[in-house]
C-alpha positions as CSV (number, residue, x, y, z in Angstrom):
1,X,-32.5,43.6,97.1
2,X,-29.4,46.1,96.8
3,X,-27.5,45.4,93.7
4,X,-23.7,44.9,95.5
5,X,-21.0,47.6,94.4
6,X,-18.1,46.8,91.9
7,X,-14.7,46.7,94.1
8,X,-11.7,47.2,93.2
9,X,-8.3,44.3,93.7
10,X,-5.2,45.3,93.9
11,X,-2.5,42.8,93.2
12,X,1.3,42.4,93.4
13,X,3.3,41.0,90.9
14,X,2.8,37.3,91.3
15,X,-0.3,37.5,92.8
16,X,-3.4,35.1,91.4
17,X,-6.9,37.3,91.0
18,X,-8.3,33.6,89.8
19,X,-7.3,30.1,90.0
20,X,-8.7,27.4,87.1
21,X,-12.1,26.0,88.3
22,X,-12.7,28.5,91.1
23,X,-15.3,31.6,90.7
24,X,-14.4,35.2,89.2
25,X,-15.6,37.8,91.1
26,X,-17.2,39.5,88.4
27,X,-16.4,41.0,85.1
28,X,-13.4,42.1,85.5
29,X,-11.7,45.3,83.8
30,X,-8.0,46.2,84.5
31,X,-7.8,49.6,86.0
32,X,-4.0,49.2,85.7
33,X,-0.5,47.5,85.3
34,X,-1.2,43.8,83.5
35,X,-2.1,40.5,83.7
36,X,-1.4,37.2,81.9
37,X,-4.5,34.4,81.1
38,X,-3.1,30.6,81.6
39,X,-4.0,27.2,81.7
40,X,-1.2,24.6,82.4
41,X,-0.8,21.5,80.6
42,X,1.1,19.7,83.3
43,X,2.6,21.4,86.4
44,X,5.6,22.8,84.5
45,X,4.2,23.5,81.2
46,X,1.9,26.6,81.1
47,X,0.0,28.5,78.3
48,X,-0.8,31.8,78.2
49,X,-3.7,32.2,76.5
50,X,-3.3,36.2,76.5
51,X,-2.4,39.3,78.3
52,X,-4.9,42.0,79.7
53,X,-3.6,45.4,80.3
54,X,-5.3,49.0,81.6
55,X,-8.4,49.4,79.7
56,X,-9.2,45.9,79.1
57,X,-11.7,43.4,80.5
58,X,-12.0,39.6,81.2
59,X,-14.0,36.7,82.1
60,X,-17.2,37.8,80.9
61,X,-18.3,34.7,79.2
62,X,-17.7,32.7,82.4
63,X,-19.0,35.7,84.8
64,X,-22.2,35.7,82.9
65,X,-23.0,32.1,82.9
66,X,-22.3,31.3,86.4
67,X,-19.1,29.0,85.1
68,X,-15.7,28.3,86.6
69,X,-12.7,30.8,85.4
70,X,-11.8,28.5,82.5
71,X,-7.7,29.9,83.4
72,X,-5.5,31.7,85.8
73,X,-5.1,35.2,86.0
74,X,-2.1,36.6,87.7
75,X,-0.9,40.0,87.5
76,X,2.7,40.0,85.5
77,X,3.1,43.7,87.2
78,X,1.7,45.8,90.2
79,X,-2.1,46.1,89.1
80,X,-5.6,46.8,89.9
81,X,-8.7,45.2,88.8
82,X,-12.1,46.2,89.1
83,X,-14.5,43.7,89.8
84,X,-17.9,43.9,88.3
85,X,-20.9,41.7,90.0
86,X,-22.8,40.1,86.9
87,X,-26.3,42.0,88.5
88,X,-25.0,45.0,87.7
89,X,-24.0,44.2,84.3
90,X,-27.2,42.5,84.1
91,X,-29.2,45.6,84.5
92,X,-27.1,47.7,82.4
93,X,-27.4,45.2,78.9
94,X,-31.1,46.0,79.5
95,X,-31.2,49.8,79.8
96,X,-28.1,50.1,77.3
97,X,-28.2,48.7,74.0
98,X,-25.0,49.7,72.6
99,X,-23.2,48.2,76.1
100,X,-25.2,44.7,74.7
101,X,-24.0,45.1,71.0
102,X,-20.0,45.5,72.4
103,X,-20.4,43.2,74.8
104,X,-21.4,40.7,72.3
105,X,-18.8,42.1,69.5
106,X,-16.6,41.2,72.1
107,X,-17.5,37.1,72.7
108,X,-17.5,37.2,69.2
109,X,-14.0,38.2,69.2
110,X,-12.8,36.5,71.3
111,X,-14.0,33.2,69.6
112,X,-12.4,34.2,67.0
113,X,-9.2,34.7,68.5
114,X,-9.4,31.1,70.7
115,X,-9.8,29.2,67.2
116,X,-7.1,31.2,65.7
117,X,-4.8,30.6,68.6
118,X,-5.8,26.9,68.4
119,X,-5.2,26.7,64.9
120,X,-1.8,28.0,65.3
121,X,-0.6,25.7,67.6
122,X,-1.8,22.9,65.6
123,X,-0.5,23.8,62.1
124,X,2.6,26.5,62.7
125,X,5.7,25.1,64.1
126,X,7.7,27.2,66.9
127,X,9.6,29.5,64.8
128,X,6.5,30.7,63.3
129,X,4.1,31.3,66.1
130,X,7.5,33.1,67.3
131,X,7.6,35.2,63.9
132,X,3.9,36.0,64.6
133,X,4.3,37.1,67.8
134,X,7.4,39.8,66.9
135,X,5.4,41.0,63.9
136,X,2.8,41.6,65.9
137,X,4.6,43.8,68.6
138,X,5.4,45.9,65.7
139,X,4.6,48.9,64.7
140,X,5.7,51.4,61.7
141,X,9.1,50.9,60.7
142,X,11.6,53.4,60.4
143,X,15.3,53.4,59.0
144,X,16.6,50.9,61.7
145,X,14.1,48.9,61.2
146,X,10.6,47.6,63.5
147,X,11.6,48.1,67.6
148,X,10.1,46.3,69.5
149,X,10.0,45.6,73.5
150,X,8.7,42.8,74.7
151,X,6.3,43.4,76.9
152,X,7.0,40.6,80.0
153,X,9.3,38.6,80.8
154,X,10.9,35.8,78.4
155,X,9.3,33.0,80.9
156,X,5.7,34.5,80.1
157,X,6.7,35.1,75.9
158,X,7.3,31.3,75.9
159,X,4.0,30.7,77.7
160,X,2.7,32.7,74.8
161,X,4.5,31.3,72.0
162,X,4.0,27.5,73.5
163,X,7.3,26.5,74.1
164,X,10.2,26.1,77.6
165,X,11.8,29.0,78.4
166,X,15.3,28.1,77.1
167,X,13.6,26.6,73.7
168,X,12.9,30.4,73.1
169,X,16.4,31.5,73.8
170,X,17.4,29.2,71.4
171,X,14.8,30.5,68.7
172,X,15.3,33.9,69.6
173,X,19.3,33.0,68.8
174,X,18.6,31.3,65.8
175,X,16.7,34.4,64.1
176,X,19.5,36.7,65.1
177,X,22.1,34.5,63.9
178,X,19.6,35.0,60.4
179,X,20.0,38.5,60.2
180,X,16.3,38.6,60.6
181,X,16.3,40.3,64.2
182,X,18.9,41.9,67.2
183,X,18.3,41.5,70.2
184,X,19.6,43.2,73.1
185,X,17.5,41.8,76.4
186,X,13.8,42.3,76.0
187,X,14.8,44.9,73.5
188,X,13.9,43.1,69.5
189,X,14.9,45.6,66.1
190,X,13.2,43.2,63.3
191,X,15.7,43.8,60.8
192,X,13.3,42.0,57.8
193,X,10.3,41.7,58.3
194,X,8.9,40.1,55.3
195,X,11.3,37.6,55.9
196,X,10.3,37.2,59.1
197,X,6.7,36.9,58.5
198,X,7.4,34.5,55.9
199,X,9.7,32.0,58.1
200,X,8.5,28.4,57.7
């Protein structure tokens, strides 16, 4: 039996690759543009569990086993994903054994990163996952101090962060009014960081 082809999705902004409970069409690796990972607590209360950009992969775990997509994945911009069929993964784990070793550095990973994420939003408060979140965006400082851009929207940040859309405004307001960042849109300068890392 032919092993079927990997095919490529193109999505809109908006548009769903995977609903919760339905089956992925593969593994799926991001060609380009973006999308966000989300479950929702109640129909007006999402979580994003993560973003996936160019380069990046998804749903193995669920792909392999046969499972329901454990979350939605919608594009946040214009992208293309390329589906993988399992099969063909399949047959490459057993002729490649460094494809198996990253494959399972990945899981591994991302286990790592679900109990961390769960452990966050059990033990940090909002202004600290928020903290987390900037910190992370940044990169090497310079004499004006970490910039940083978010990368989506402010709807899809609180998603990340775990809190309503104006609850962010409201944090994001309260650090600037600190001294601890400026913002100017999506546009963050961390003015101190070690502060901001260390907000409680």
């Amino acid at each position: 039996m032919a092993t079927r082809r990997a095919r490529l999705v193109r999505l809109g902004a908006g548009d769903a690759l995977v609903r919760r409970g339905a089956a992925l069409p593969g593994i799926c690796a991001v060609a380009s543009g973006s999308l966000k990972l989300s479950v929702w607590a109640r129909p007006s209360a999402e979580r994003v569990l993560g973003l996936v950009g160019a380069g990046e992969s998804f749903g193995e775990a669920a792909a392999l086993l046969a499972a329901p997509s454990p979350f939605d994945a919608v594009a946040v911009t214009e992208a293309q994903v390329l589906a993988i069929p399992v099969e063909a993964v399949d047959r490459l784990l057993r002729l490649d054994r460094r494809l198996a070793r990253n494959l399972i550095d990945r899981l591994a990973g991302e286990t790592l990163h679900l109990v961390a994420g769960i452990e966050a939003g059990m033990l940090q408060r909002a202004p600290q996952r928020l903290a987390s979140y900037l910190c992370s965006l940044a990169g090497t400082g310079d004499a004006l101090g970490w910039r940083v851009r978010l990368p989506v929207s402010k709807t899809v940040v609180a998603g990340i962060v775990g809190v309503k859309k104006e609850t962010l405004s409201r944090l994001l307001r309260d650090l600037s009014e600190r001294r601890l960042i400026a913002v100017s849109r999506r546009d963050i300068t961390i003015l101190d960081r070690a502060q901001l890392a260390d907000i409680k």
